[in-house]
N, CA, C and O atoms as a GROMACS GRO file, in nm:
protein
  352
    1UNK      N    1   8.054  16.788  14.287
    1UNK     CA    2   8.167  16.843  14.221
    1UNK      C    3   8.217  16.741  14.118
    1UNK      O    4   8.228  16.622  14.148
    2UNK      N    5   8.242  16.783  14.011
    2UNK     CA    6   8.284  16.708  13.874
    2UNK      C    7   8.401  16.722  13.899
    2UNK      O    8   8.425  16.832  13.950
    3UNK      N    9   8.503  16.644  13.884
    3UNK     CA   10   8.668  16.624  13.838
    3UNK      C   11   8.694  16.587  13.742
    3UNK      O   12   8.646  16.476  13.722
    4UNK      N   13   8.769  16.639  13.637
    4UNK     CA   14   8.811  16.599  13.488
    4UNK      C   15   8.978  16.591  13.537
    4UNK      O   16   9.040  16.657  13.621
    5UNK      N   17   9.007  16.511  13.470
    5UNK     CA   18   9.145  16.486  13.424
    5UNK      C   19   9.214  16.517  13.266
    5UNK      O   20   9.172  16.490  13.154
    6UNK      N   21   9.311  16.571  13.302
    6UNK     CA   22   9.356  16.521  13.135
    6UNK      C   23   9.528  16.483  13.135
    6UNK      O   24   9.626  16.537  13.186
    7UNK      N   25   9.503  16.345  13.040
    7UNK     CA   26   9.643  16.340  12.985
    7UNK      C   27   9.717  16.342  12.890
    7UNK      O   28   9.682  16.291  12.784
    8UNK      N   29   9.834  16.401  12.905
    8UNK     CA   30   9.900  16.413  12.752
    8UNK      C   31   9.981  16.289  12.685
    8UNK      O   32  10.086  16.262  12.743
    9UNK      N   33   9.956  16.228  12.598
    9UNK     CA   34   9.992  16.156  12.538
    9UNK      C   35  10.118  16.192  12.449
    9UNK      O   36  10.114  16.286  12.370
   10UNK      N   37  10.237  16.107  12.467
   10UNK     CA   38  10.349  16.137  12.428
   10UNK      C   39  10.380  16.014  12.373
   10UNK      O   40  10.390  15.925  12.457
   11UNK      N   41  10.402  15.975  12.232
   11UNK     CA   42  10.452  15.873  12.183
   11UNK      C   43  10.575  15.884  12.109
   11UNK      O   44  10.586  15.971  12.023
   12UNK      N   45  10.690  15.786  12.140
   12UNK     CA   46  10.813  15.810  12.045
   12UNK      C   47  10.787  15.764  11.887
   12UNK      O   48  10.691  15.711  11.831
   13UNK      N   49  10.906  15.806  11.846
   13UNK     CA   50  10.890  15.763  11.751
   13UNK      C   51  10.904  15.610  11.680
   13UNK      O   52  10.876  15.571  11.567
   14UNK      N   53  10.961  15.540  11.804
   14UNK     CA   54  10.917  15.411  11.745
   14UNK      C   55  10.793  15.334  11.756
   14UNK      O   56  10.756  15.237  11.690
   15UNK      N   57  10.723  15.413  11.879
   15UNK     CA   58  10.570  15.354  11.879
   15UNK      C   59  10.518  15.399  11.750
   15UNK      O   60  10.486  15.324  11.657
   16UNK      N   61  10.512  15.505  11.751
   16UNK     CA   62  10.460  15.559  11.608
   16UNK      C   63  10.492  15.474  11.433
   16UNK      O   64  10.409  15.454  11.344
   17UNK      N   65  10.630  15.441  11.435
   17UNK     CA   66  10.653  15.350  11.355
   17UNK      C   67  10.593  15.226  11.364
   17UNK      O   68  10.570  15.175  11.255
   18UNK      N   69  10.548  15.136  11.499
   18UNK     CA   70  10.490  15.050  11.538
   18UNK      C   71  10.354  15.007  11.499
   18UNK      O   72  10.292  14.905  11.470
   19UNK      N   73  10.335  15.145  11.512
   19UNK     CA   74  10.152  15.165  11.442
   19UNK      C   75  10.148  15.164  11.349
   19UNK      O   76  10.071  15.084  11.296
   20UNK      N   77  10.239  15.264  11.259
   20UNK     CA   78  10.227  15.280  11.112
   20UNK      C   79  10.212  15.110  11.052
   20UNK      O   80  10.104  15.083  11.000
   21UNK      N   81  10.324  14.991  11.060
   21UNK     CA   82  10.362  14.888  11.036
   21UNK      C   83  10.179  14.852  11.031
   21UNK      O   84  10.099  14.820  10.942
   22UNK      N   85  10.170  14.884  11.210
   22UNK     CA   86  10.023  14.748  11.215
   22UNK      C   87   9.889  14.787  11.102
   22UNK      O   88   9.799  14.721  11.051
   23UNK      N   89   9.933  14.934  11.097
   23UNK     CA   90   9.794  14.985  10.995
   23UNK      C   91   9.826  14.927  10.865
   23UNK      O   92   9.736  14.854  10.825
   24UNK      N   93   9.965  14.941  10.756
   24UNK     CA   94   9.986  14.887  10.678
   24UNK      C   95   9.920  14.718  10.671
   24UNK      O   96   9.836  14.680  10.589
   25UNK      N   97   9.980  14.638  10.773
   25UNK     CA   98   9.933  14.507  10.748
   25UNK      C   99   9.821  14.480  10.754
   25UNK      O  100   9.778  14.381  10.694
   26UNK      N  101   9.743  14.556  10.825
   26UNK     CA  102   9.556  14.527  10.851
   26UNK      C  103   9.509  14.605  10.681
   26UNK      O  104   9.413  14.562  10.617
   27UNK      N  105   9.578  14.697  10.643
   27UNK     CA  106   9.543  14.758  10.518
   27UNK      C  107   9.558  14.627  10.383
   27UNK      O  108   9.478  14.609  10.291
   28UNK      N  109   9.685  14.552  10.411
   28UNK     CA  110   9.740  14.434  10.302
   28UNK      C  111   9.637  14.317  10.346
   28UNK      O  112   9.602  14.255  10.245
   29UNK      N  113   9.597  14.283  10.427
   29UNK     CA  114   9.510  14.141  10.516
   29UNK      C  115   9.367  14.191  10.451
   29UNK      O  116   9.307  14.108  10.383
   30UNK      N  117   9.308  14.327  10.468
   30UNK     CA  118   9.165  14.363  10.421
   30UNK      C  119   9.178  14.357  10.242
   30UNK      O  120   9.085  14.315  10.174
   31UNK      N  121   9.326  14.414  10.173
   31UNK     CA  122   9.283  14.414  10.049
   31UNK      C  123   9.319  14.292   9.985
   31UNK      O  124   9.315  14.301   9.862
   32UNK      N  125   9.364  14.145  10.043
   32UNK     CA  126   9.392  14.043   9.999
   32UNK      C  127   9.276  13.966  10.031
   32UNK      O  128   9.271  13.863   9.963
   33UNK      N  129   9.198  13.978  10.096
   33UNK     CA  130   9.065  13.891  10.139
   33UNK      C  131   8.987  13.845  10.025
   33UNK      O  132   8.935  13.733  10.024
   34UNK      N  133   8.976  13.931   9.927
   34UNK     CA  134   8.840  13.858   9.841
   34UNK      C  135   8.943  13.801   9.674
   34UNK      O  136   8.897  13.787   9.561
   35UNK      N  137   9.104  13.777   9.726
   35UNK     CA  138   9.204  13.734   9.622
   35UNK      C  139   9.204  13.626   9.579
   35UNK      O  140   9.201  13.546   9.673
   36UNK      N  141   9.206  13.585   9.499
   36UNK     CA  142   9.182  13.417   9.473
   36UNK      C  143   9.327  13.388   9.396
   36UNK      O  144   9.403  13.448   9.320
   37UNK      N  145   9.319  13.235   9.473
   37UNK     CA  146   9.456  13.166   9.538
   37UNK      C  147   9.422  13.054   9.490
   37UNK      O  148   9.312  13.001   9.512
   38UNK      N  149   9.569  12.976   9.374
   38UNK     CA  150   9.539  12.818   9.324
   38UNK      C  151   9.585  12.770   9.441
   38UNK      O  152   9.588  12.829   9.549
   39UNK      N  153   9.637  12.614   9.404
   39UNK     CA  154   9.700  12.579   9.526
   39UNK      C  155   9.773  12.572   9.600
   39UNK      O  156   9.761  12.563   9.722
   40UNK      N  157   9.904  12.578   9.506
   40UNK     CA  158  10.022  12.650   9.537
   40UNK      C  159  10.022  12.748   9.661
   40UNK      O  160  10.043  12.727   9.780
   41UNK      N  161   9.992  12.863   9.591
   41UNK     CA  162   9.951  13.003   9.681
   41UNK      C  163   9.840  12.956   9.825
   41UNK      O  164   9.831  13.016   9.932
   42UNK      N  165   9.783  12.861   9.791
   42UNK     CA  166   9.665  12.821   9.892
   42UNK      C  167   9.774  12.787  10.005
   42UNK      O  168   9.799  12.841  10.113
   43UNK      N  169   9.828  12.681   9.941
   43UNK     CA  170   9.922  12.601  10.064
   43UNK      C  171  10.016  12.682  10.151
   43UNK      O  172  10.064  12.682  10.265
   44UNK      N  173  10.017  12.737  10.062
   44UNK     CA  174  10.156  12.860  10.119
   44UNK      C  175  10.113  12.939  10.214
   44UNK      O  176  10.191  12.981  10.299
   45UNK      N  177   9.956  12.977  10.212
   45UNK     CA  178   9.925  13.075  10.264
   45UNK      C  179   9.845  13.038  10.372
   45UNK      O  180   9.789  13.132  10.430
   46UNK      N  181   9.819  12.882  10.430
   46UNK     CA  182   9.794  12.836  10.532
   46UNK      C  183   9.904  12.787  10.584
   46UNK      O  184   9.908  12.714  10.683
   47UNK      N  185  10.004  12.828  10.514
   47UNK     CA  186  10.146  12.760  10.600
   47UNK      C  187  10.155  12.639  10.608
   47UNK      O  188  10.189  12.617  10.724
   48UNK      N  189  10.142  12.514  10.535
   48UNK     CA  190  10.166  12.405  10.471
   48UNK      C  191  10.240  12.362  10.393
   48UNK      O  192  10.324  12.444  10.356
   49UNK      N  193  10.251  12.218  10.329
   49UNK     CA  194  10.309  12.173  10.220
   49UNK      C  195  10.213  12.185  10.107
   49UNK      O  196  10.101  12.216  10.147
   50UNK      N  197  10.223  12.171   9.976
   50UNK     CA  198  10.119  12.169   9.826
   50UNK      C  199  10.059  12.038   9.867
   50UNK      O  200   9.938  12.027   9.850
   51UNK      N  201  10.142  11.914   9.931
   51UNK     CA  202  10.117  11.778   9.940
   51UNK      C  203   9.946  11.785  10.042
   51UNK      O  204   9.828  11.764  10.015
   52UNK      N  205  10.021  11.825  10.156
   52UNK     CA  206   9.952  11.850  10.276
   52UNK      C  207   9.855  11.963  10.242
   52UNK      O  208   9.794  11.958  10.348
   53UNK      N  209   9.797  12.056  10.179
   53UNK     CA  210   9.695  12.100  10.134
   53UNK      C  211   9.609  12.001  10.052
   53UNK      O  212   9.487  11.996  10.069
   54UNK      N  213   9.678  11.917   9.958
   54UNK     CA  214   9.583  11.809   9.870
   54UNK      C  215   9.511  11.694   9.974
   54UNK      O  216   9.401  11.645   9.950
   55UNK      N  217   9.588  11.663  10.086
   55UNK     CA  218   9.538  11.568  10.177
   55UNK      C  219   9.405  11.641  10.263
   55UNK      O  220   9.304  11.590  10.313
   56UNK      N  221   9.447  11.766  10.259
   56UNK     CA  222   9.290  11.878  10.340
   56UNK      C  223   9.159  11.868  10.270
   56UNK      O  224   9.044  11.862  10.311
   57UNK      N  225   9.217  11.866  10.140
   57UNK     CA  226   9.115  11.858  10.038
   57UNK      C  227   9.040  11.744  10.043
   57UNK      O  228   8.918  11.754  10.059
   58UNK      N  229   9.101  11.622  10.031
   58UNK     CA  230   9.021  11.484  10.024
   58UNK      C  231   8.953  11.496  10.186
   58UNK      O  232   8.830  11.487  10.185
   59UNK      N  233   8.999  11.508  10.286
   59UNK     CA  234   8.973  11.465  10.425
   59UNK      C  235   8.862  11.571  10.486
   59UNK      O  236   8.774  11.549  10.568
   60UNK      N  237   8.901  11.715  10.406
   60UNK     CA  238   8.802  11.806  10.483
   60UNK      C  239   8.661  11.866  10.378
   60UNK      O  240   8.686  11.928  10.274
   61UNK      N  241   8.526  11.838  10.418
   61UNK     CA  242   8.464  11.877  10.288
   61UNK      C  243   8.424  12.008  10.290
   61UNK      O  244   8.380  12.050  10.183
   62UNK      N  245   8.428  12.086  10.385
   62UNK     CA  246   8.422  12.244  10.427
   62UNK      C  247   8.522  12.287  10.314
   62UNK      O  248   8.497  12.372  10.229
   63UNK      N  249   8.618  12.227  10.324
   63UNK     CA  250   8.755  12.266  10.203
   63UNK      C  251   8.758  12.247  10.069
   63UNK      O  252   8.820  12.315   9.987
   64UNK      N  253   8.668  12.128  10.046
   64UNK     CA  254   8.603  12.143   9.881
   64UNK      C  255   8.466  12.216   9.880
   64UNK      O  256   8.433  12.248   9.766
   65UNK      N  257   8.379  12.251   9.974
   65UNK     CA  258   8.246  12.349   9.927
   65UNK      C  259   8.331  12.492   9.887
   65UNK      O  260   8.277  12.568   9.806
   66UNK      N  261   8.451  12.524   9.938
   66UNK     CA  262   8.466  12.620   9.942
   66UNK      C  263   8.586  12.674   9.786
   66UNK      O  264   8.607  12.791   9.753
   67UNK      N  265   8.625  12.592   9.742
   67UNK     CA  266   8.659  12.561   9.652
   67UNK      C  267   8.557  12.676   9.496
   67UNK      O  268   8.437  12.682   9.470
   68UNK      N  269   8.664  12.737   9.439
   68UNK     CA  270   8.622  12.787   9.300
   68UNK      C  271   8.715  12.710   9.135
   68UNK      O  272   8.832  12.683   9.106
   69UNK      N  273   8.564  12.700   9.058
   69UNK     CA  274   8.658  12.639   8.969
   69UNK      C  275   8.589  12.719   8.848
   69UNK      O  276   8.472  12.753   8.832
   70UNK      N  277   8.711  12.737   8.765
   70UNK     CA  278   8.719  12.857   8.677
   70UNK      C  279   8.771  12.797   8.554
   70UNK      O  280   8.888  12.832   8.568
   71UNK      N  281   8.768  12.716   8.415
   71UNK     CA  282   8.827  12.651   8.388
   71UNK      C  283   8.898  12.542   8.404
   71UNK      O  284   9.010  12.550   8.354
   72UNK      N  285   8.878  12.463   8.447
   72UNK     CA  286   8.952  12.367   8.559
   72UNK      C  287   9.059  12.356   8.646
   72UNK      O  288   9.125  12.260   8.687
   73UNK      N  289   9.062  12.559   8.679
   73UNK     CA  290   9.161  12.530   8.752
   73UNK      C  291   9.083  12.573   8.941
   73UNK      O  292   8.983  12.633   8.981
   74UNK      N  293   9.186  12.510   8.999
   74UNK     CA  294   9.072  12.514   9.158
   74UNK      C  295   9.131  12.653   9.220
   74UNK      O  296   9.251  12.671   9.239
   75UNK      N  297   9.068  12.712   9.238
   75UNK     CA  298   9.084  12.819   9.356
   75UNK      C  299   9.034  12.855   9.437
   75UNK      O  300   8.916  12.821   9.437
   76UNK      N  301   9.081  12.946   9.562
   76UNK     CA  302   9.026  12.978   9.728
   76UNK      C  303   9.038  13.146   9.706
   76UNK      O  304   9.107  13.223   9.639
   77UNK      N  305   8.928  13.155   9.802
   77UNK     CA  306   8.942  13.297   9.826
   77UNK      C  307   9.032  13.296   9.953
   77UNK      O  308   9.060  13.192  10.012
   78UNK      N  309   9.080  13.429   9.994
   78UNK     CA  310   9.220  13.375  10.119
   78UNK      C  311   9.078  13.402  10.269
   78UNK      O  312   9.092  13.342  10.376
   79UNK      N  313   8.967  13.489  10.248
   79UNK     CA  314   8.876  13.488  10.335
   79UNK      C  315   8.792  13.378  10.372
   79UNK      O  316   8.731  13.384  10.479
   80UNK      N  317   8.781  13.268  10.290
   80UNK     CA  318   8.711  13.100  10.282
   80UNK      C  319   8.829  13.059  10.358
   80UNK      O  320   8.815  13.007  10.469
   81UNK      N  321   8.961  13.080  10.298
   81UNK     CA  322   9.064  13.002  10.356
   81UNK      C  323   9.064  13.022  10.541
   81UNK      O  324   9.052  12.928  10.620
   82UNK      N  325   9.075  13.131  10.569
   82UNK     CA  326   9.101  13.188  10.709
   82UNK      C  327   8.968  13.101  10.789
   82UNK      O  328   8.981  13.021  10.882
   83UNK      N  329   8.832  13.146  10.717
   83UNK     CA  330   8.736  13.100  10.836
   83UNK      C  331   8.758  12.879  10.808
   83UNK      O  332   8.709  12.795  10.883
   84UNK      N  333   8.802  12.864  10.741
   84UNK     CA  334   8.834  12.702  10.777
   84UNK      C  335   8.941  12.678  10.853
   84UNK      O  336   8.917  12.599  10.945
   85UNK      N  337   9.099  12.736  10.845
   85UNK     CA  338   9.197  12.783  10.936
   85UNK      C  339   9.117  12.738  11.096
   85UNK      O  340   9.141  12.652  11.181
   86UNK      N  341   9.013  12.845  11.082
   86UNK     CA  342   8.951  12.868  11.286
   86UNK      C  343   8.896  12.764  11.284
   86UNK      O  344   8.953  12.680  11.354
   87UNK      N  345   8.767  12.714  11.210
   87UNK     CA  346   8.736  12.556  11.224
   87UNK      C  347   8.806  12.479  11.236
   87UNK      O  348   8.764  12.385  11.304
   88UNK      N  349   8.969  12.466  11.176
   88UNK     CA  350   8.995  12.298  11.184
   88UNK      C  351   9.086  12.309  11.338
   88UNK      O  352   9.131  12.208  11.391
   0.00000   0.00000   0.00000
């Protein structure tokens, strides 16, 4: 004999708002990934000082391979940025 169950799923409306939020931010995180970031924006966006990003730079070399230079100015993609984030 097979037994099925079923349940009804009832969500308020603030779960529902809850979700909406998390889909938005996974939507802003996927379309900022391939954005390129000077340093300023770099630092900011590992949650640092501008100072303390320049000291990453000299000390970490994962952090200059990853490095784009476009005119001489330096930039990160924020997806290079994240997978050094988990390394360091």
């Amino acid at each position: 004999m097979i037994v099925t169950a079923t349940y009804e799923h009832k969500l308020s409306d603030t779960d529902i708002d809850r979700i909406a939020e998390r889909v938005v931010r996974k939507l802003k995180q996927d379309e900022n990934q391939n954005k390129l970031l000077n340093i300023t924006e770099s630092a900011k966006y590992c949650g640092v000082s501008k100072e303390t990003f320049w000291r990453w730079r000299k000390r970490y070399k994962n952090l200059q391979n990853i490095a784009i230079t476009a005119g001489g100015v330096v930039q990160f993609r924020a997806e290079d940025l994240d997978k050094f984030l988990e390394s360091k």
